[in-house]
C-alpha positions in Angstrom: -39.3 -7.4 -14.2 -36.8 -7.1 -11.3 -38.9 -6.7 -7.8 -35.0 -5.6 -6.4 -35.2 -1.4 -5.9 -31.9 -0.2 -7.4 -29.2 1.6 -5.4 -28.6 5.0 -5.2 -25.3 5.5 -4.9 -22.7 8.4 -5.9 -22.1 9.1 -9.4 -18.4 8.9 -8.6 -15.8 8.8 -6.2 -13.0 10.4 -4.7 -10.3 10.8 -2.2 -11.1 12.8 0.2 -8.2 12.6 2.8 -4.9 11.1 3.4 -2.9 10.2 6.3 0.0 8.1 7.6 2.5 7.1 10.6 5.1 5.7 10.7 6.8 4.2 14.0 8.9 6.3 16.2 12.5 4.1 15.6 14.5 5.0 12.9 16.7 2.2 11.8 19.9 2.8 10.0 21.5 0.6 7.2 23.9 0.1 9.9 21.8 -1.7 12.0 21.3 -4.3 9.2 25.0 -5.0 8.3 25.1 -6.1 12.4 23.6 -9.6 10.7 24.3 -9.3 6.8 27.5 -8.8 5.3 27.1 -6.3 3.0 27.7 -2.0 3.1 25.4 0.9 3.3 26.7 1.5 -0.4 25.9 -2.2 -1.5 22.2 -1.2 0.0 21.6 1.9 -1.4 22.6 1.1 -4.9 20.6 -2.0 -5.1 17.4 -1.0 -3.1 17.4 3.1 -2.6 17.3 2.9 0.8 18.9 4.7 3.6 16.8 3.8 6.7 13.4 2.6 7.6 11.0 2.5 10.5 10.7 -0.3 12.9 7.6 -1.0 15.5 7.9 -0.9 19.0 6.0 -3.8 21.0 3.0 -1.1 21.6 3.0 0.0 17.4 1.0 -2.6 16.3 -1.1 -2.9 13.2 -4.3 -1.6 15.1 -2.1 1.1 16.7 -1.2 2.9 13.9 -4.0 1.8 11.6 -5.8 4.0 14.2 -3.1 6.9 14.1 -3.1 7.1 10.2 -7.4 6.9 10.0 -7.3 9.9 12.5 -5.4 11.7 10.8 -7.2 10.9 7.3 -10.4 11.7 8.7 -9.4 14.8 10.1 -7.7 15.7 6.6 -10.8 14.9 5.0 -13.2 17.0 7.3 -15.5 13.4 8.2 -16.7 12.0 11.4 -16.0 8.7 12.4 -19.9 7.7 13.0 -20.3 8.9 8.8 -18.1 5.7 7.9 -20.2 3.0 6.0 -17.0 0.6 6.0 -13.8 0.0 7.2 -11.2 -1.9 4.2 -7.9 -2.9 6.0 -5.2 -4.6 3.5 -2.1 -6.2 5.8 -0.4 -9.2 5.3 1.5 -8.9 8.7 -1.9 -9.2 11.2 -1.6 -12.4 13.0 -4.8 -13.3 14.6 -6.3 -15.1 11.7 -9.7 -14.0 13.0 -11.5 -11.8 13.8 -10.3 -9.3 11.5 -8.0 -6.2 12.6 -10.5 -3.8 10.7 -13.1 -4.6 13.1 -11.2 -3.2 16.3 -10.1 -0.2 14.3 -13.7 0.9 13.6 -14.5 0.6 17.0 -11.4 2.6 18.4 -12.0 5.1 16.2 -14.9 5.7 16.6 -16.9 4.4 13.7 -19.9 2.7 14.8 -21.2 -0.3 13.6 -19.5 -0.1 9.9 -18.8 -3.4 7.6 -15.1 -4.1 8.4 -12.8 -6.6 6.9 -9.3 -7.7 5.8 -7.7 -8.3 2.4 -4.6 -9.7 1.5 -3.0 -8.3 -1.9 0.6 -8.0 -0.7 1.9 -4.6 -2.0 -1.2 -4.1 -4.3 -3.4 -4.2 -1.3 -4.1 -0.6 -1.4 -4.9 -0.1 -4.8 -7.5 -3.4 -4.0 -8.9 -1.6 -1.2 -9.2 1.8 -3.0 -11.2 -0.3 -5.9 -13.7 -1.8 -3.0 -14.0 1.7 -1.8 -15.2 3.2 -4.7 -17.3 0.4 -6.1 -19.1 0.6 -2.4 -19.5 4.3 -3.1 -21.2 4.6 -6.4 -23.2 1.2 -5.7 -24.7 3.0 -2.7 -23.8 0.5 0.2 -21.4 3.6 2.4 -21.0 7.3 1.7 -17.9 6.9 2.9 -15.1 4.8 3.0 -11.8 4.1 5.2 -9.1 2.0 3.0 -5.8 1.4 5.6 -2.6 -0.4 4.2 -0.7 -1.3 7.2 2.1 -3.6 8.3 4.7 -4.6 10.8 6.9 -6.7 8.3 9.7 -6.5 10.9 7.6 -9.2 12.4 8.4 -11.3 9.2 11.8 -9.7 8.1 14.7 -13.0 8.4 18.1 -10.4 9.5 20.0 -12.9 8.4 18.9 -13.0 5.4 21.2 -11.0 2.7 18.6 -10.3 0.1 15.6 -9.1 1.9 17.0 -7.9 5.4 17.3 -4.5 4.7 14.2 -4.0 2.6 11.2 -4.1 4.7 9.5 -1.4 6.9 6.7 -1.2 9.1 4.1 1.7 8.5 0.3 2.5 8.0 -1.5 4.7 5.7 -5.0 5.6 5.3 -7.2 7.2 3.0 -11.1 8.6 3.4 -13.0 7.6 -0.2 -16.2 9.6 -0.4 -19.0 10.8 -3.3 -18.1 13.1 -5.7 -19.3 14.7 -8.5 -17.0 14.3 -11.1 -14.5 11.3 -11.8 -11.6 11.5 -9.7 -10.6 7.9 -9.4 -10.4 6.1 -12.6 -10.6 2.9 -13.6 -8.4 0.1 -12.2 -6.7 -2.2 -14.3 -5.8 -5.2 -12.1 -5.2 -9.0 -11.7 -2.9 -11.3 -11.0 0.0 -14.4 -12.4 -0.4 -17.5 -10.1 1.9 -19.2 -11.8 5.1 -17.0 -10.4 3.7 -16.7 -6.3 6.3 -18.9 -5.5 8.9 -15.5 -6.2 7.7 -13.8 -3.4 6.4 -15.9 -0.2 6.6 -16.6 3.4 9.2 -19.1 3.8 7.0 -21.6 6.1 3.4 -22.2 6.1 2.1 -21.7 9.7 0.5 -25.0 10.2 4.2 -26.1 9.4 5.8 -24.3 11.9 3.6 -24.8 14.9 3.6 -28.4 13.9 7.9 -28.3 14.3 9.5 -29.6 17.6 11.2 -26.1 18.1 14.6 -25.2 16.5 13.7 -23.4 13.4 13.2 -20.1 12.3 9.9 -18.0 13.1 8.2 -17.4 9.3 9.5 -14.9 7.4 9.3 -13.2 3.7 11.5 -14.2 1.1 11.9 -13.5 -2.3 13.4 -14.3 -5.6 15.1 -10.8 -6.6 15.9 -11.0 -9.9 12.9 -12.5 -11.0 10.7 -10.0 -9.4 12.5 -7.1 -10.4 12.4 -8.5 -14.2 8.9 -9.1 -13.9 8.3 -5.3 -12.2 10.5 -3.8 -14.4 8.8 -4.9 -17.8 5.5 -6.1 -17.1 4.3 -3.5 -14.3 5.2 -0.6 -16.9 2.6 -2.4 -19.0 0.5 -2.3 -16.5 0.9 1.7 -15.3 0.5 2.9 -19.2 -2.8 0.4 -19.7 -4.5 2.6 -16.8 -3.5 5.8 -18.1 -4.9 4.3 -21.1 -8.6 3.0 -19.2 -8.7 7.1 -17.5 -8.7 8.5 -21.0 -5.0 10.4 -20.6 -1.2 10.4 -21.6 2.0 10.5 -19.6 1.6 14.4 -20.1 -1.3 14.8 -18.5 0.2 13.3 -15.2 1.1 15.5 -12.3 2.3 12.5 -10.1 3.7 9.0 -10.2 3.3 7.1 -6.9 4.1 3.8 -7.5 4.5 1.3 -4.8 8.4 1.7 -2.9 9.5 -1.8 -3.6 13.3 -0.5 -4.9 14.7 3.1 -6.7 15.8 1.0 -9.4 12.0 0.0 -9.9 10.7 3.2 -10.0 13.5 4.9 -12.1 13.3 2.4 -14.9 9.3 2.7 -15.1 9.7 6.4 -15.0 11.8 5.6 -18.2 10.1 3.4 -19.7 6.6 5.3 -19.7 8.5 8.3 -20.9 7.3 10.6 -18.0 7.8 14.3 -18.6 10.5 16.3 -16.9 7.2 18.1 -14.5 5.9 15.2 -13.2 7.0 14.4 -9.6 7.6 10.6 -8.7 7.5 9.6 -4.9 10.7 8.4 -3.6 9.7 7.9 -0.3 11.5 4.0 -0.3 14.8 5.8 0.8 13.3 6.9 4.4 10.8 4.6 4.7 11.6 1.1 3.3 9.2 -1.5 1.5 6.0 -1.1 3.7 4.0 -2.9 1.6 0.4 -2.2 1.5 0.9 0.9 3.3 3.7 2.4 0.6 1.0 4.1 -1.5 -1.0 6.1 0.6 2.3 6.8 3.2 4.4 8.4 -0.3 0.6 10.3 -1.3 0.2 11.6 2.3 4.4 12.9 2.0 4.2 14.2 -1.2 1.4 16.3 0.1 2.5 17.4 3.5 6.0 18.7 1.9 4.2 20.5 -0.6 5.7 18.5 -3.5 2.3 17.8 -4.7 -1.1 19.6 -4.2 -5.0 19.3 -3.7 -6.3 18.2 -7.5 -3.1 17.1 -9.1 -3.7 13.9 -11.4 -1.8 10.9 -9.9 -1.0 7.3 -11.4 -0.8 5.1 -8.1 0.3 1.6 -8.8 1.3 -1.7 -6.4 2.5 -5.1 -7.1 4.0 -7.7 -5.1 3.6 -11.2 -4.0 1.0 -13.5 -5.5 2.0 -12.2 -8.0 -0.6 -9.4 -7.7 -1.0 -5.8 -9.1 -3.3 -3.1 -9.4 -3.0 0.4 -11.2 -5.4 3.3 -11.2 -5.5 7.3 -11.9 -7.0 9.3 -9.4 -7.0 12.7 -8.8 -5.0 13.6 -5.4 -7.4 15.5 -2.3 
């Protein structure tokens, strides 16, 4: 017999409270075609987007990871001291160590919480949301800060035509707490090594520092077509497969929130898994750009504050980007 005591943890979890910023600058398709030739309508018919937000020098990852947790505690009615552990997913925090969740638990007030970094790419918030809620019903926190953040203006090349104008910088957060009932289903996730070479930095940073000087600071680049192939028709897959592990249909949806990677994207997975004519889909790509980890829980926190969504709808939130990564999940919205 096992001499280990077992946990007592929550029989479920949920979400419990949402927030987001997004930087101050608005930046324009305009501001992209200074560099790129190409048109706003070239732009917006491939991509969705209109504008996007850019850091300033004092927005940095901790900066607004802070302003989007203070905001999602606030939403969720929870003290900072009550926070068992702080999940930060961000692929654009340079200090390789220690890790940026640590300084965001302090500022915020947090205590001494576990704190620690993932890197998913775009499906880093639905990774972080699946730690959360494991740590939750396992019994190791109450409660739970997930942040998707990043300044990929830091790793945006301007010059270059396919992936200048896509990328914004952003940070949402959400509070994951006990609950009663099931309101965040199960996650079907993973991953296909064998295509991370269609989404990647373009220079390893050993590689770079290692240069004479002359060449182009590290940036992301991508193979298009490939990824929007493999999004199109496998991540549909993917979405219906979780609606299919949290026991419901396409009509049972209130909300799609799938990660803002390009319109296109979302329209032709709205098609493809034949979503009623009630449910809303977040669109938030046009304003905001690709944020990456931070799209989720920035076009949640939207949907909410307009009022195009509400407390205890039924949401299907799914991300997938470079590695190439993905996770989907059903979760009810707080």
């Amino acid at each position: 017999m096992s001499k280990i005591k077992p946990a007592k943890g929550s029989p479920y979890a949920r979400i419990l409270g949402v927030g987001g910023y997004r930087p101050t600058r608005v930046v324009p398709n305009e501001v992209i075609l200074e560099t790129i030739d190409s048109s706003d309508e070239w732009i917006r018919s491939r991509s969705g987007i209109a504008t996007r937000h850019w850091a300033s020098p004092q927005e940095t990852v901790a900066a607004m990871s802070v302003e989007a947790s203070g905001k999602a505690l606030a939403d969720a009615g929870v003290a900072p001291e009550k926070i068992g552990a702080v999940i930060v997913s961000t692929v654009s925090h340079f200090k390789q160590t220690p890790a940026v969740a640590t300084e965001i638990a302090h500022r915020i007030g947090a205590g001494k919480p576990a704190a620690f970094d993932i890197s998913a790419g775009c499906a880093g918030f639905g990774y972080g949301l699946t730690l959360a809620k494991g740590l939750v019903v396992e019994g190791s926190a109450e409660y739970v800060l997930v942040i998707g953040v990043e300044r990929l203006s830091d790793l945006t090349d301007l010059e270059d035509r396919a992936t200048a104008f896509l990328f914004g910088d952003g940070a949402g957060a959400v509070v994951v707490g006990p609950s009663d009932e099931p309101a965040i289903g199960p996650t079907v996730w993973g991953s296909e090594g064998d295509k991370s070479e269609t989404i990647k930095q373009t220079v390893p940073w050993d590689e770079y520092l290692g240069k004479s000087g002359g060449e182009k600071f590290p940036a992301i680049t991508q193979e298009g077509q490939a990824v929007f192939r493999w999004a199109v028709f496998e991540m549909a897959k993917v979405a219906q497969q979780a609606l299919d592990a949290a026991g419901i249909t396409a009509d049972d949806l209130d909300v799609f929130i799938p990660h803002q990677a390009n319109m296109r994207i979302i329209d032709s997975m709205v098609k493809t898994l034949k979503l009623p004519e009630h449910v809303t889909v977040a669109r938030d790509i046009e304003t905001t750009g690709n944020t990456s980890a931070a799209s989720i829980p920035l076009a949640m926190e939207r949907l909410l504050a307009t009022g195009a969504a509400k407390s205890g709808d039924t949401a299907l939130v799914i991300g997938f980007g470079a590695g190439l990564v993905y996770a989907a999940t059903v979760v009810t919205l707080p």
